[in-house]
Structure formats: C-alpha cells, structure tokens
C-alpha positions, -999 to 999 in steps of 0.1 A, spaced: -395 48 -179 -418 45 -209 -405 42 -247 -425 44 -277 -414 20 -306 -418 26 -343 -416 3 -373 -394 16 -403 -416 19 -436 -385 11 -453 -364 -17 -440 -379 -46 -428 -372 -57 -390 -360 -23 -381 -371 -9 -352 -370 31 -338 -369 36 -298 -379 71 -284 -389 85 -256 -417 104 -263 -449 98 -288 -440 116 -324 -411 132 -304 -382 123 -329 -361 157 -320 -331 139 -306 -331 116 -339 -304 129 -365 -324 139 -399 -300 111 -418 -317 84 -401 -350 99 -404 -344 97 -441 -332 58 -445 -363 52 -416 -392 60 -435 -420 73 -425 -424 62 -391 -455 35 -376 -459 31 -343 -457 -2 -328 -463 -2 -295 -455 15 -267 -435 -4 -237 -424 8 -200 -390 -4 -197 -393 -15 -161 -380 -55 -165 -418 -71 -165 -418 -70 -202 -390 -91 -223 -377 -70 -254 -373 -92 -283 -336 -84 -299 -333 -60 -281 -310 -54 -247 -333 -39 -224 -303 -19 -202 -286 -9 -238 -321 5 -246 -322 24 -213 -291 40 -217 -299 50 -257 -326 64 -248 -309 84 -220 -282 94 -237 -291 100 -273 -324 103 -272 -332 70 -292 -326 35 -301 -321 21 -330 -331 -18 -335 -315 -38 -362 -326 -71 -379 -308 -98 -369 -280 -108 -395 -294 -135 -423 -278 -171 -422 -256 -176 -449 -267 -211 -458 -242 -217 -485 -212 -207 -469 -221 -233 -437 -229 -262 -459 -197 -253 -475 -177 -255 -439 -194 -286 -434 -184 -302 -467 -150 -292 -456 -149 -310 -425 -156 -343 -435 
C-alpha cells in the first residue's frame, strides 16, 4: 500500500495522508478549507521498512482504508511555565 503525504500551507506540522496523488475526493471540503492549499511531501509505501515519524503506521493503514485519509497533527507544545510551576510546588 502506497500513501501520498501533503504538507498544510496553513498550519505548521500538519500533515495530509491520501491514497492517491491529487486524489483528495474522500477528504470532507471543511478540512480542505483549514488545510490549505496542499504540497506534497513525499510519497511512502506503507509496508513496515520505513518508520513514520508521529505518526502510527497501522492507525494510518486503517485511515486510509476506511476514510480515505489521514490526518497528522503537531505534537502538543510544552507548557514550560506550568512544569516549573509543579516543580516549585514540590519542593
């Protein structure tokens, strides 16, 4: 199985999984519209030799086979203050 990964135009770290080159059919017009303009990234066969980076390889599968994408997320930002605030609080 190959997927074809596009980089959002409009939020940084976001990622767009489909199935097919320019092929964005499956994806609802809503999340077209907070996407961007999509750039393509790279494009991966999803058959283990390749590691996906925040990303769940078998979650990815099943996306793509059941919606018809993937959507990847940033990661969620450390919130410095509040741990130096825990720490402070522990000592």
């Amino acid at each position: 199985m190959l997927c074809v990964i596009y980089k959002s135009t409009k939020r940084d770290q976001t990622y767009l999984y489909v199935e097919k080159k320019d092929d964005f059919s499956r994806v609802p017009e809503a999340l077209m519209k907070t996407f961007g303009q999509p750039q393509l990234a790279m494009i991966l066969p999803l058959d283990g030799r390749k590691k996906l980076i925040n990303a769940d390889l078998e979650k990815v599968k099943e996306a793509l086979t059941q919606q018809g994408y993937y959507l990847q997320m940033p990661p969620p930002q450390e919130d410095l203050l509040k741990e130096h605030l825990a720490s402070r609080n522990k000592q």
